[in-house]
C-alpha positions as CSV (number, residue, x, y, z in Angstrom):
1,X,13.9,21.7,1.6
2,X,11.3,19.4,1.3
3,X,10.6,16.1,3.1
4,X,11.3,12.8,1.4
5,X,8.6,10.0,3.1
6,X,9.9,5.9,2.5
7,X,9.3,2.9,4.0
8,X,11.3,1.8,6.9
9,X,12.3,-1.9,8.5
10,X,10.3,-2.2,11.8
11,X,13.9,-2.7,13.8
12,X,14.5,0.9,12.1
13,X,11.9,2.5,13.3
14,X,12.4,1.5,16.8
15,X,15.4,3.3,16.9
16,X,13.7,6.3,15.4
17,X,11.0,6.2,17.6
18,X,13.4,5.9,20.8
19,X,15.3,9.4,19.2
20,X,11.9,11.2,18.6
21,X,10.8,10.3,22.1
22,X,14.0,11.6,24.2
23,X,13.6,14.9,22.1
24,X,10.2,15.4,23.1
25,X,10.1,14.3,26.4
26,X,6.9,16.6,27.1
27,X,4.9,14.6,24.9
28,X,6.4,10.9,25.8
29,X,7.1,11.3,29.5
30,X,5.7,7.6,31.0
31,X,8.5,5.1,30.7
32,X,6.2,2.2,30.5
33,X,4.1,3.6,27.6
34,X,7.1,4.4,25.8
35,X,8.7,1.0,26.5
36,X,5.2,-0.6,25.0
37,X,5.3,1.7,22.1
38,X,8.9,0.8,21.2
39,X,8.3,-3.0,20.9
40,X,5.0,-2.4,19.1
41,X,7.3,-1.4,16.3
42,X,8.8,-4.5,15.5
43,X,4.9,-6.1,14.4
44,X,3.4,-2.8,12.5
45,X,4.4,-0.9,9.3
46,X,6.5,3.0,10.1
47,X,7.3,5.5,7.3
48,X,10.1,8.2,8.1
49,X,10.4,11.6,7.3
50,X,13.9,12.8,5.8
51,X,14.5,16.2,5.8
52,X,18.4,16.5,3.7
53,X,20.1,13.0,5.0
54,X,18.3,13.1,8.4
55,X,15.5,11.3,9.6
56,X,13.3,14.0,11.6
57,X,10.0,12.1,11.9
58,X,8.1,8.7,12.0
59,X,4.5,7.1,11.9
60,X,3.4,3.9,12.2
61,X,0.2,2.2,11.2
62,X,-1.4,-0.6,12.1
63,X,-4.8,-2.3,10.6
64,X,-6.9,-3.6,14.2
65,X,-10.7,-3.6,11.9
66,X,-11.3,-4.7,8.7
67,X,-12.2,-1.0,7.3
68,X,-9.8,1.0,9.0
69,X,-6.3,2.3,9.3
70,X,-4.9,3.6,12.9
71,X,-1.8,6.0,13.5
72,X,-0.4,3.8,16.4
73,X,2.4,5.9,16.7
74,X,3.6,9.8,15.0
75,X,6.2,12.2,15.8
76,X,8.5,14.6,14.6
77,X,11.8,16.0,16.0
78,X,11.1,19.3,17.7
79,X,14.1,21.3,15.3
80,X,12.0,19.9,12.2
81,X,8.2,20.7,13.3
82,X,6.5,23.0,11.2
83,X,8.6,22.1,8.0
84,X,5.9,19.5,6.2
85,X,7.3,16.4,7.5
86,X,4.1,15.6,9.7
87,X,1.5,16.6,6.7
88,X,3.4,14.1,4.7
89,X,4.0,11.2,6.7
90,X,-0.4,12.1,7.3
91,X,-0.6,12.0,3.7
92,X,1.6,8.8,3.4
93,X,-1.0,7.2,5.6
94,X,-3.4,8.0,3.4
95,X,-2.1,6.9,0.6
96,X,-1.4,3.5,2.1
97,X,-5.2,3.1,3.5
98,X,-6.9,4.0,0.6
99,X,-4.4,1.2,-1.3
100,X,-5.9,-1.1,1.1
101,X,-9.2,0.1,0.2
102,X,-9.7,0.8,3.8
103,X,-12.6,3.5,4.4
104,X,-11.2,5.5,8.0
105,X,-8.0,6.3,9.4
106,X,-8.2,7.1,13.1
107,X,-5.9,8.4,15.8
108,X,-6.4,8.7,19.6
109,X,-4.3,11.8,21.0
110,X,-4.8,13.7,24.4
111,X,-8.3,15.3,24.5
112,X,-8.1,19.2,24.7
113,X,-10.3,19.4,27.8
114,X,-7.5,18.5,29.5
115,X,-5.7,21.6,28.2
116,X,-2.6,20.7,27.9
117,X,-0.4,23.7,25.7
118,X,1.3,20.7,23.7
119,X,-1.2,18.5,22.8
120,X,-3.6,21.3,21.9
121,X,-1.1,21.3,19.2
122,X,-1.6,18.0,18.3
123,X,-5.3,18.7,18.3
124,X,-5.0,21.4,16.2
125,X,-2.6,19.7,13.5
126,X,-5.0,16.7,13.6
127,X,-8.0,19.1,12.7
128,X,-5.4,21.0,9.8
129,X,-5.4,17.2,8.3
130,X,-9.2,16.8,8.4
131,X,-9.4,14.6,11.5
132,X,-12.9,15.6,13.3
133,X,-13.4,14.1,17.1
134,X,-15.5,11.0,17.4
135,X,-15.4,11.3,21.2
136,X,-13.6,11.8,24.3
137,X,-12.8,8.7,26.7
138,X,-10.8,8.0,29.8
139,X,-9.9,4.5,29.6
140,X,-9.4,2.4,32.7
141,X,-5.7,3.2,33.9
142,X,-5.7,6.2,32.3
143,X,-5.0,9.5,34.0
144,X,-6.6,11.7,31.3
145,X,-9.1,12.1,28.8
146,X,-8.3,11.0,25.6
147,X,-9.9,11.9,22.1
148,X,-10.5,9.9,19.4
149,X,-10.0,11.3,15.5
150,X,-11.0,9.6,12.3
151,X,-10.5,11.0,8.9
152,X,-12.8,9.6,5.9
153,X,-10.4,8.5,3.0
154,X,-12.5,6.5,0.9
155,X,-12.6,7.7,-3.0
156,X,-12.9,7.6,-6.2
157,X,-10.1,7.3,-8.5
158,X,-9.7,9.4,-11.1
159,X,-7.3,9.6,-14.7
160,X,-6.5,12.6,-17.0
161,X,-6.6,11.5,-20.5
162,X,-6.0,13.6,-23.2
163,X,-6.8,17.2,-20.6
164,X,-10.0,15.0,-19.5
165,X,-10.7,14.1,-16.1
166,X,-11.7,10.8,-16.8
167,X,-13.5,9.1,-13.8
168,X,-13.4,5.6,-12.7
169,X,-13.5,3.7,-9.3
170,X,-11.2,1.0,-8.3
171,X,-11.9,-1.2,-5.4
172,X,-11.5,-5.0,-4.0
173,X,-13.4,-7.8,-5.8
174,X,-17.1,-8.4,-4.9
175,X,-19.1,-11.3,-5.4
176,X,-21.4,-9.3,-7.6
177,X,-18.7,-8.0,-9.5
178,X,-17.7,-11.9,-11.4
179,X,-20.7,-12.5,-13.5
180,X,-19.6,-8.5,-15.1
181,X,-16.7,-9.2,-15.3
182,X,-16.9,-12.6,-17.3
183,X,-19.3,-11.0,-19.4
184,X,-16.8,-8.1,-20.3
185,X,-14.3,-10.6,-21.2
186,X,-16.4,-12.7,-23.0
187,X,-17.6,-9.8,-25.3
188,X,-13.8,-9.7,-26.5
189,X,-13.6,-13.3,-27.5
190,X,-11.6,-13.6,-24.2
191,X,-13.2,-16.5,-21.8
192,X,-12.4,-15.8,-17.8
193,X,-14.2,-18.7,-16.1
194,X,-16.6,-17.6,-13.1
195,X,-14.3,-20.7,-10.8
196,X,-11.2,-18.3,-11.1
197,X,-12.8,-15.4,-9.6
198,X,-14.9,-17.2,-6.7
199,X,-11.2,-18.7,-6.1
200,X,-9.9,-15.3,-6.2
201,X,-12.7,-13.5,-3.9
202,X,-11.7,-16.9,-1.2
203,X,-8.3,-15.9,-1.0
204,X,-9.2,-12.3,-0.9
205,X,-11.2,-13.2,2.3
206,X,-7.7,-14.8,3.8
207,X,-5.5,-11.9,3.2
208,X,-4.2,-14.0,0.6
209,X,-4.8,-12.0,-2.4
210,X,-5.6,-8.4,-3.1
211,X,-8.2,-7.8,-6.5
212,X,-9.0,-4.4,-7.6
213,X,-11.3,-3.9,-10.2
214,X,-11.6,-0.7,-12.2
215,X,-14.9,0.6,-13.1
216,X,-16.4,3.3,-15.1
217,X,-19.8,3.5,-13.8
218,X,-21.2,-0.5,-14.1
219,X,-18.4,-1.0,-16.6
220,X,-15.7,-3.1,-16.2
221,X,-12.2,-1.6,-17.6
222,X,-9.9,-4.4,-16.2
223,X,-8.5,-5.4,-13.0
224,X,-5.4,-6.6,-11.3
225,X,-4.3,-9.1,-8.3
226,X,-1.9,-8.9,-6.3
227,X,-0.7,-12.3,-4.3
228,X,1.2,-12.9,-1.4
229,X,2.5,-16.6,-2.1
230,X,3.7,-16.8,-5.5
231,X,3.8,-19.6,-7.9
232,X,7.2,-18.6,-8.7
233,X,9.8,-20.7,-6.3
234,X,12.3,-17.6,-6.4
235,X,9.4,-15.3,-5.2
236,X,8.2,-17.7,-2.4
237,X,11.4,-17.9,-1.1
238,X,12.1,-14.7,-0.2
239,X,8.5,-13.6,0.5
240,X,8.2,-11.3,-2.3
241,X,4.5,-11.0,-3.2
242,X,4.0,-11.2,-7.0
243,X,1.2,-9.1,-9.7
244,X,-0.7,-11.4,-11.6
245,X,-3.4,-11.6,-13.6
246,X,-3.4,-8.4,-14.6
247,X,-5.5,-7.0,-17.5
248,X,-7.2,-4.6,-19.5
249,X,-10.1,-4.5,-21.9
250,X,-8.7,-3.6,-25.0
251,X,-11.0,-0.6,-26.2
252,X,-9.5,0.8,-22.4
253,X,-6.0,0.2,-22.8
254,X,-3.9,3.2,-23.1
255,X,-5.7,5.2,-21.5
256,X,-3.6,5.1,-18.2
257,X,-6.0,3.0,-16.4
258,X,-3.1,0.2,-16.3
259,X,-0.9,2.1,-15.0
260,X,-2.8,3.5,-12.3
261,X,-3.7,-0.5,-11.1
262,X,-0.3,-0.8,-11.4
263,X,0.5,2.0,-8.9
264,X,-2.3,0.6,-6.4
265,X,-1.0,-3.1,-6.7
266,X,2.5,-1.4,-5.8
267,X,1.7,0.6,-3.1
268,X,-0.3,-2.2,-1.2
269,X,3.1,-4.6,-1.4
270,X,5.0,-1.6,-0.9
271,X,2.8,-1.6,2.5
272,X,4.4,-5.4,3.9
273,X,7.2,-5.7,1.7
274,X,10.5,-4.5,0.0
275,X,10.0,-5.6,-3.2
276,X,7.0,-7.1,-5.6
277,X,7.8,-9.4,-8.5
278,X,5.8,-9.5,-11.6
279,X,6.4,-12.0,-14.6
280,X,5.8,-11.5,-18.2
281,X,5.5,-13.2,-21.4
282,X,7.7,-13.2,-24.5
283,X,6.4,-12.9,-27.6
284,X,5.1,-9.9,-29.7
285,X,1.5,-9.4,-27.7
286,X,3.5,-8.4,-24.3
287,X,6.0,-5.9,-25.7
288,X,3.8,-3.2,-24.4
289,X,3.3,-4.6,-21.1
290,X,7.4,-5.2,-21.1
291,X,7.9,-1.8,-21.9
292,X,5.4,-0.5,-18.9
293,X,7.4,-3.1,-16.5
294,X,10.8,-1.5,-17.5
295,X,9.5,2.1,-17.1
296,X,8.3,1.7,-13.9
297,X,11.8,0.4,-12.5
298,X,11.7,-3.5,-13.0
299,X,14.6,-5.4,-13.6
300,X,14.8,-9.1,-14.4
301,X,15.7,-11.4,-11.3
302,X,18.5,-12.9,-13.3
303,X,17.1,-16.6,-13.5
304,X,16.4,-16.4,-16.7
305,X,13.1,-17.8,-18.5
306,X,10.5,-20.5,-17.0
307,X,7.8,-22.7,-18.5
308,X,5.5,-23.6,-16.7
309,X,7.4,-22.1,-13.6
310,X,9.9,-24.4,-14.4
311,X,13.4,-22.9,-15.3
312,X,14.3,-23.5,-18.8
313,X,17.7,-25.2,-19.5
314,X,19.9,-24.4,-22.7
315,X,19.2,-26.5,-25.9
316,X,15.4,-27.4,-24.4
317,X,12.6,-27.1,-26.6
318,X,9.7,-25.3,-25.4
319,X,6.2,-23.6,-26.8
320,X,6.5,-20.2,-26.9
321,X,3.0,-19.4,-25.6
322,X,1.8,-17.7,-22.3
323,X,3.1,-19.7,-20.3
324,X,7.0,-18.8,-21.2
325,X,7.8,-16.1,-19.0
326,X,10.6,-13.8,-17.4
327,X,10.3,-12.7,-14.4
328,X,11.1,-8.8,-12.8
329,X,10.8,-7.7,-9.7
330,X,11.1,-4.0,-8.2
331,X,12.7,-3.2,-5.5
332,X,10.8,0.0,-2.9
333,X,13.0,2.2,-0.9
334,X,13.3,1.1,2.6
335,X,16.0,2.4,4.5
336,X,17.4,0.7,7.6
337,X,17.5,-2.6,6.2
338,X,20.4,-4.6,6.9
């Protein structure tokens, strides 16, 4: 059987983490560390590992450097090791850094100069997952040597169209990327002012806003945003970060190239939150992008339609234009909520 990986509240995986760590006490044996690691939970982001209907392992990440990803946390029930749970919580962490167009994911474990039978384990899974040492340290308080890991997991994207490995690269918004991409726009008789972007990249600096823009060497082929204080009073509310702004050249579109921004914009919200919200226009031009929406496991949020992000009332007259939209959101699996 294989193991199912989803997003779990923090309060969730301190309970996990308290199981894992009185099934392994060889490997989580100090009291005080343990104690630490268990309220570090609460204020960082844990996957689990299910195996059947039982949660066998955890990880938890947290983001200390601009560029990086770090496993602040991983293990895996000793009846359930060597079953693929800890490759794909690794892989899950991936996943998630590389959303974040992060360039590293590191991991400090117990150096293997100290030769300890278990954690040579460790080391050796580590290495199986294409961690390489950066170097071994014994921190002040510490009673051993510990190493330090990292694992490269910047790329390239990449689409299959029509049996065709089509490359492309998709990554955060750069200042030198706005004069392209108004120029691509512009070519199409569709005017994106330079102000919105610059606006966009300031917000991006904040943690505000996430921008990926997909590329095809110095092409542009569209971009998307991803926002965590929507416009949308519904949204704000309930801190459910919203897609926006999300487009494609024409002479690019259904190519899958949407879909895969999609999938990116996704999996960073899936990161921080339970659900993303995305709204979308009503007349003829959006019925493929409604379609895509309703694949992909949106519902409406049962407000009905806005203008302006105003609700609209029965018998009012509005302009059907861009502007009068409904709004879906998607909810991501996270167990242990209450």
């Amino acid at each position: 059987m294989f193991p199912v990986i989803e997003r779990i509240t923090s309060e969730f995986a301190k309970e996990l983490c308290q199981e894992i760590t009185t099934d392994l006490p060889e490997y989580f044996g100090l009291s005080e560390a343990n104690d630490r690691y268990f309220q570090g939970m609460l204020s960082r982001f844990s996957w689990g590992a299910k195996i059947g209907e039982k949660y066998v392992g955890l990880l938890t990440l947290e983001f200390p450097y601009k560029e990086s990803a770090n496993i602040y946390w991983m293990g895996v029930k000793r009846a359930f090791q060597g079953q693929g749970a800890g490759s794909a919580l690794i892989e899950s962490a991936v996943a998630c850094a590389q959303w974040k167009g992060l360039n590293t994911l590191t991991v400090e474990t117990l150096s293997p100069v100290e030769l300890d039978e278990n954690y040579i384990k460790t080391w050796r899974f580590y290495e199986k997952c294409g961690f390489q040492p950066l170097f071994d340290l014994k921190p002040e308080g510490y009673q051993h040597r510990m190493v330090y890991m990292y694992k490269s997991v910047k790329q390239k994207k990449a689409c299959l169209i029509n049996d065709v490995v089509f490359p492309w690269e998709a990554r955060a918004l750069r200042q030198e990327d706005i004069p392209l991409i108004v120029a691509s726009f512009s070519e199409v008789n569709w005017q994106k002012p330079a102000p919105l972007y610059e606006k966009y990249l300031r917000e991006q600096e904040k943690n505000q806003r996430s921008v990926w823009v997909a590329f095809k060497e110095n092409v542009v082929l569209g971009y998307v945003t991803l926002t965590e204080q929507s416009d949308y009073v519904p949204f704000r509310e309930k801190n459910i970060p919203e897609i926006m702004d999300f487009n494609i050249l024409p002479q690019y579109r259904r190519q899958g190239i949407g879909s895969a921004l999609l999938a990116m914009a996704e999996d960073a919200a899936r990161c921080k939150h339970q659900q993303v919200g995305i709204g979308v226009g009503l007349y003829e031009d959006y019925g493929a992008a409604q379609q895509l929406y309703i694949k992909r496991g949106y519902i409406p949020d049962g407000r009905g339609v806005t203008y302006h992000y105003q609700h609209v009332q029965p018998d009012h007259k509005v302009r059907i234009d861009d502007d009068l939209v409904l709004w879906f959101v998607k909810a991501f699996s996270v167990e242990g909520a209450s």
